[in-house]
C-alpha positions in Angstrom: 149.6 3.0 59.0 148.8 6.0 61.5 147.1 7.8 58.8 144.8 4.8 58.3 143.9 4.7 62.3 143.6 8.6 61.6 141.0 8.1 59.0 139.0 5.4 61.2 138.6 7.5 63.9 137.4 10.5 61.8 135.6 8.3 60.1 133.8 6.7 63.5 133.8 10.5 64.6 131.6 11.6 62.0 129.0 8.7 62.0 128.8 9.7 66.0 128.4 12.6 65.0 125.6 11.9 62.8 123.9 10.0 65.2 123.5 12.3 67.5 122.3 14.8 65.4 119.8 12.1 64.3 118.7 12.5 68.3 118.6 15.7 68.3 116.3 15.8 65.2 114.0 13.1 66.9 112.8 16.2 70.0 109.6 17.7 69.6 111.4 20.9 70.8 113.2 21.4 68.2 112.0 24.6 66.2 111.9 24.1 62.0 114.9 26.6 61.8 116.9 24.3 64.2 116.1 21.2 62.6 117.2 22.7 59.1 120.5 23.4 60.4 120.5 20.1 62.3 120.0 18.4 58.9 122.4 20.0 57.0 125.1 19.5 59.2 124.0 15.9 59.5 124.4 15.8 55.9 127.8 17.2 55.6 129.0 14.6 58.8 127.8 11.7 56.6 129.3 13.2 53.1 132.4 13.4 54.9 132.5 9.8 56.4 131.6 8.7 52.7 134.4 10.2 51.2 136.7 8.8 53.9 135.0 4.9 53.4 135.9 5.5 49.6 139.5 6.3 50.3 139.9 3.4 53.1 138.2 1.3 50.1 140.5 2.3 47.5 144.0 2.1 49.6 142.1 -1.9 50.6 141.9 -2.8 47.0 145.1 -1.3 45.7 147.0 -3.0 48.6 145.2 -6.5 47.9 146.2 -6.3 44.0 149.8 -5.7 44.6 
């Protein structure tokens, strides 16, 4: 069970995360070089908190079926 709070938080981690790179993104100080690194980053956050919504999904559904 501490693995599954584990996974929530990284999980609620990474959307921050992504939200604030979202902010940061949103300046129009933000040079084109910046904003491409920005985005990338933003991108990984988000594949990552994918991938950890798929695996709380999966352990949800195999723990309902038993």
């Amino acid at each position: 069970m501490e693995k599954n709070n584990e996974e929530t938080l990284n999980f609620e981690e990474k959307i921050v995360k992504a939200k604030e790179i979202l902010e940061k993104l949103t300046k129009n100080d933000i040079t084109l070089s910046d904003s491409l690194k920005l985005y990338n980053e933003g991108l990984k956050e988000l594949e990552v908190a994918q991938k950890l919504l798929e695996e709380a999904k999966l352990v949800f559904t195999t723990q309902n079926k038993s």
